[in-house]
C-alpha positions as CSV (number, residue, x, y, z in Angstrom):
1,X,3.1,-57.7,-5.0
2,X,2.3,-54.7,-3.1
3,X,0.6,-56.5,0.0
4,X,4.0,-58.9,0.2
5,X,6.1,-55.8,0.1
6,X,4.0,-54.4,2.5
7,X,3.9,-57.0,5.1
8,X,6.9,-57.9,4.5
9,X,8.1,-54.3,6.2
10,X,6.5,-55.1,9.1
11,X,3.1,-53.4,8.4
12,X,-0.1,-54.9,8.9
13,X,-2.5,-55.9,5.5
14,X,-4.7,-53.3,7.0
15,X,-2.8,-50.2,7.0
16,X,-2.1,-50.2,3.5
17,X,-5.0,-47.9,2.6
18,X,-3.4,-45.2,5.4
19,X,-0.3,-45.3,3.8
20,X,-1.2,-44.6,0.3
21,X,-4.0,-41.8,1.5
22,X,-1.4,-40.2,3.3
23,X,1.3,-40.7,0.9
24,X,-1.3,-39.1,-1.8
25,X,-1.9,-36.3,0.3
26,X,1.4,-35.1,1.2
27,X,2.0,-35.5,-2.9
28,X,-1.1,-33.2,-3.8
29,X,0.0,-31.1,-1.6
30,X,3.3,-30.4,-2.8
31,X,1.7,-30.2,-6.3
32,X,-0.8,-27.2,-4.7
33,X,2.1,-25.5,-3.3
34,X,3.8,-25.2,-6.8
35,X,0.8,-24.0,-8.4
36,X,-0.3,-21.7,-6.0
37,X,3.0,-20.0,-5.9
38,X,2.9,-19.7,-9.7
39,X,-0.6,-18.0,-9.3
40,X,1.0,-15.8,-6.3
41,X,3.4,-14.6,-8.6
42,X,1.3,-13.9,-11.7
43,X,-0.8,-11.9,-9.2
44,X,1.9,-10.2,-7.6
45,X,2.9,-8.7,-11.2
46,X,-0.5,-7.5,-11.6
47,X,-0.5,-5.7,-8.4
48,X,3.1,-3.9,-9.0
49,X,2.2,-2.7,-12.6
50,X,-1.3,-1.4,-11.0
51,X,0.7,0.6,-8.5
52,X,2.7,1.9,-11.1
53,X,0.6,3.1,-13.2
54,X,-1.4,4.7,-10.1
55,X,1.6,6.5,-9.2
56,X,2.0,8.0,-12.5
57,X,-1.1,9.0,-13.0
58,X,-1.1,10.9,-9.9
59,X,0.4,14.3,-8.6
60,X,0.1,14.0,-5.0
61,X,1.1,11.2,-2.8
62,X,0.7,10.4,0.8
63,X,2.3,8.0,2.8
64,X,0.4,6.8,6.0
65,X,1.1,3.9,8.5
66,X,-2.8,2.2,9.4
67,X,-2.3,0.0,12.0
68,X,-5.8,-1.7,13.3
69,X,-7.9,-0.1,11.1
70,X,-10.7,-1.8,10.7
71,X,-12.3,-3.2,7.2
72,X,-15.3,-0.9,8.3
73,X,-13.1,2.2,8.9
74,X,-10.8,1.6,5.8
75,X,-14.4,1.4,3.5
76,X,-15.3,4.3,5.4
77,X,-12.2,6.5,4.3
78,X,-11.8,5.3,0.8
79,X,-15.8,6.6,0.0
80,X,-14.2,9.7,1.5
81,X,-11.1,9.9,-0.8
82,X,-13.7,8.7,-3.7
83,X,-15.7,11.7,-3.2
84,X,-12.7,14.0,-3.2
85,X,-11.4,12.2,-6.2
86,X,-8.6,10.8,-4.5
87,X,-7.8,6.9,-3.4
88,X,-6.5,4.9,-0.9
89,X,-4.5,1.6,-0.7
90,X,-3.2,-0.5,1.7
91,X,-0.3,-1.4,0.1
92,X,2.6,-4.5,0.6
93,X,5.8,-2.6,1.1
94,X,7.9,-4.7,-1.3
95,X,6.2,-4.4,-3.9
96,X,5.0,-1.0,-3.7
97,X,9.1,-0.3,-3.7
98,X,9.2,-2.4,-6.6
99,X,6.1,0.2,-8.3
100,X,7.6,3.3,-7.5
101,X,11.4,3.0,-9.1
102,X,10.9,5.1,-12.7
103,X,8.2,7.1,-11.3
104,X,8.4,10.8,-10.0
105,X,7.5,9.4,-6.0
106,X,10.8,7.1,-6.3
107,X,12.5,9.0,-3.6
108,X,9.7,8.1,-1.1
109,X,11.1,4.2,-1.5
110,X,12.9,4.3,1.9
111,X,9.9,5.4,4.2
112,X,7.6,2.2,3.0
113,X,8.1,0.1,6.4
114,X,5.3,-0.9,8.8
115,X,1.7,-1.3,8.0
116,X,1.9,1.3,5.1
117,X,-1.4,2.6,2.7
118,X,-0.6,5.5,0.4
119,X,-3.5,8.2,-0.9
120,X,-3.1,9.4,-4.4
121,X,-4.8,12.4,-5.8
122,X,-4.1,14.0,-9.3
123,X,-5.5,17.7,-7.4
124,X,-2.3,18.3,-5.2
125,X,-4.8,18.8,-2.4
126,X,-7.4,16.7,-2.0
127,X,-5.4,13.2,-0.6
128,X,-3.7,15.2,1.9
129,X,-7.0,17.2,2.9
130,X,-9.2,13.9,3.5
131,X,-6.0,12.0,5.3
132,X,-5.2,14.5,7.7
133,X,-8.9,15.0,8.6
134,X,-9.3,11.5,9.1
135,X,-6.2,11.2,11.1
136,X,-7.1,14.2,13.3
137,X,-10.3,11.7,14.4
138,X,-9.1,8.1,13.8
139,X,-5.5,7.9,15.8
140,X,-4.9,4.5,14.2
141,X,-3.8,6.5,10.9
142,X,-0.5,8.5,10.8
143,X,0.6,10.7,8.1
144,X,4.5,10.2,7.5
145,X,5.1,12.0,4.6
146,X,4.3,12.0,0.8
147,X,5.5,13.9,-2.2
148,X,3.7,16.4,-4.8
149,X,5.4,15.4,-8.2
150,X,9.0,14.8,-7.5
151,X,9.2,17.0,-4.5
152,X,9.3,15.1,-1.0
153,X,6.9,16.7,2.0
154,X,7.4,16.1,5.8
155,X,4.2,15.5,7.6
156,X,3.8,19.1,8.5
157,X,4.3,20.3,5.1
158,X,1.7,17.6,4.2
159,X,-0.4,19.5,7.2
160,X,0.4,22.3,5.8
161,X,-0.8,21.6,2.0
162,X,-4.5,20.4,3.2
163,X,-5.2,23.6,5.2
164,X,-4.9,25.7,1.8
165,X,-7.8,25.6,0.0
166,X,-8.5,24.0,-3.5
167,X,-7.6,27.2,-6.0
168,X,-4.4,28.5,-4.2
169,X,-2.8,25.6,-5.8
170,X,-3.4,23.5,-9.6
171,X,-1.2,21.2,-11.4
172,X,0.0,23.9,-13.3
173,X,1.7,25.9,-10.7
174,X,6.1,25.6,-11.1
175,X,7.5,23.7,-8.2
176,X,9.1,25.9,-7.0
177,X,6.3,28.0,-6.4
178,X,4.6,25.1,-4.7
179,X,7.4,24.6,-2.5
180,X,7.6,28.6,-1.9
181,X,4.0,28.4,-0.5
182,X,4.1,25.5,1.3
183,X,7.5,26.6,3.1
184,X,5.9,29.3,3.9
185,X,2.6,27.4,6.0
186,X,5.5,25.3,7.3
187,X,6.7,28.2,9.0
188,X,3.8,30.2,10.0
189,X,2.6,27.0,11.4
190,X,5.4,26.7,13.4
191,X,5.2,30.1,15.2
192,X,1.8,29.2,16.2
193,X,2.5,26.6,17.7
């Protein structure tokens, strides 16, 4: 029945086997399609509630844009934050947005565009130390601007926060005390220059 169909549109006996491979192709890979977009989302989730619970964990956030880094030079800087006990992630702006809303870095939502990767640290120096050294040798990183709990730093008063060394400040300290200092190197730093 199928041949007389066939030849009866016109296509030779031969051709049969063409159609139906091609035909059975383009339907498995609809079907993929589907069930890779399923597994997209399932990991997508996974990723978002990660990010959140990073960025609750965490005291200190920095907000960089990495474009070309390299896979060697991005290893390279994560063993650095690792020994500082801090991390690094190259992050998909979306859904890092999506992470952050309920968590004390929310405010920092509207800076995520570009080729974005934050550094966390739960010591409110060490991310910002390791990420402004490595920018100051590695131009393809950029610190734009990060917060320490729910208060928002520039990239100078991120500057500013990794020249100070690791007792002036602990998790402890009021914010507004952390603010006072690091106004404070905003300014001096300023005159400086």
């Amino acid at each position: 029945d199928r041949v007389r169909r066939t030849v009866n549109m016109g296509l030779p006996f031969y051709r049969l086997g063409a159609i139906d491979l091609l035909f059975s192709w383009w339907k498995g890979m609809v079907t993929t399609k589907h069930r890779r977009l399923s597994v997209d989302r399932a990991k997508k989730e996974a990723m978002v509630t990660e990010l959140h619970e990073t960025f609750d964990a965490n005291n200190l956030l920095v907000l960089t844009h990495q474009a070309g880094l390299s896979v060697v030079e991005v290893s390279e800087l994560r063993q650095q934050m690792r020994e500082a006990g801090a991390s690094f992630k190259v992050t998909k702006n979306r859904l890092a947005k999506i992470a952050l809303k309920g968590t004390k870095f929310e405010g920092l939502a509207d800076q995520f565009t570009g080729p974005t990767a934050v550094a966390v640290s739960e010591d409110p120096v060490a991310a910002a130390k390791v990420v402004v050294d490595y920018s100051k040798k590695n131009d393809k990183l950029t610190v734009l601007c990060g917060a320490l709990g729910e208060d928002t730093l520039d990239a100078a008063q991120i500057q500013a926060l990794a020249i100070l060394p690791d007792d002036v400040l602990c998790p402890r300290l009021p914010g507004r005390r952390v603010r006072a200092v690091l106004h404070e190197l905003t300014q001096a730093l300023d005159v400086v220059r």
